[in-house]
N, C-alpha and C positions, 0 to 999 in steps of 0.2 A: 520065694522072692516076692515082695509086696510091689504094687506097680510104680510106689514110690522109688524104688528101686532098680527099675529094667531102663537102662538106657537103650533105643538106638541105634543100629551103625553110624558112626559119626562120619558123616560129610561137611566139611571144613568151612566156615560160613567166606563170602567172598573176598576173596582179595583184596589188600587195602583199606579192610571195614575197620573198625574199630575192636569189634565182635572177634575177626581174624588177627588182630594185634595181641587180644586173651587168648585166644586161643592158641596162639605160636608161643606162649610163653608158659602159660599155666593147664593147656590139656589136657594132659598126662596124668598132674599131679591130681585133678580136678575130679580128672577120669577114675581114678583108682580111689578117693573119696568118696564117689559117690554123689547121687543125688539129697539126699538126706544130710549128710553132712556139711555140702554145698548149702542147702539152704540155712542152716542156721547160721554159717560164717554169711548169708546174705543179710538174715533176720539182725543181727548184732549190727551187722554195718547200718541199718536203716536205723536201728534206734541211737545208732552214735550222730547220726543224721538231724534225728530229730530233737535227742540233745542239745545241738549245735543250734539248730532253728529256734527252740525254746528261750535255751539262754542268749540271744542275737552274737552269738561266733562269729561273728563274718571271717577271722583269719581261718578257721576250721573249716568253713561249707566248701570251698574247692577240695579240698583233701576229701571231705566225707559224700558230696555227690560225687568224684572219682572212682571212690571203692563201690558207693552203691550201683553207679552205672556199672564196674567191671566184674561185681561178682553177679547183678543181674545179666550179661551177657553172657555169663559162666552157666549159669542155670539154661539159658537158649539155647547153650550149643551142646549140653547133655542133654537135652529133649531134640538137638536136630532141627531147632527154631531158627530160624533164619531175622535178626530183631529188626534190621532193615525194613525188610520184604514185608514182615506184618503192618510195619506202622506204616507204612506206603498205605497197602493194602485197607487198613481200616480208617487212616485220617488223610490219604491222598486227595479225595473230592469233597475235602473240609470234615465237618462235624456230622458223625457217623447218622446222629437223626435228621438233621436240619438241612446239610450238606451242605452249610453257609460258613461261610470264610471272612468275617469271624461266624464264631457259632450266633444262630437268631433264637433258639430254645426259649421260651420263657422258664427259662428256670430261676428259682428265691437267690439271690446272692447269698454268699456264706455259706 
């Protein structure tokens, strides 16, 4: 078994997340696919994503950031990622270098 492959014991992400709304629907199914499998039904969703962006979809981009947000929290909760708790965790006190809200980075636009 490749490590792509070892999920986990699953602990159910919190109550009322969003995270928890996929997961009371699609766990199971999610679970018994695998991690591997999981991510290419993520990898398709992004590029139908950015389809959408490319050609200016605007009636598509809710549909297509929907799946990519839900099969990205589908990959969090087979790794036992809490998505929440990270983005708290890494963009709560702003911008991870700068810590400025908005970020002050000199970084090149584009």
């Amino acid at each position: 078994m490749s490590g792509a492959d070892r999920q986990p014991p699953h602990v159910p992400a919190p109550e009322g997340s969003f995270q928890r709304l996929i997961e009371d629907i699609y766990f199971a199914r999610d679970h018994a696919r695998g991690v591997p499998g999981t991510l290419l039904w993520f990898v398709e969703e992004v590029g139908e994503l950015v389809r959408a962006i490319r050609r200016g979809e605007r009636h598509n981009l809710e549909e297509e950031f929907g799946d990519v947000y839900a099969w990205l929290a589908t990959l969090a909760s087979l790794h036992g990622i809490d998505l929440e708790a990270i983005g708290r965790r890494k963009y709560g006190a702003g911008c991870p270098r700068c810590h400025g809200a908005p970020c002050r980075c000199p970084h090149p636009a584009g």
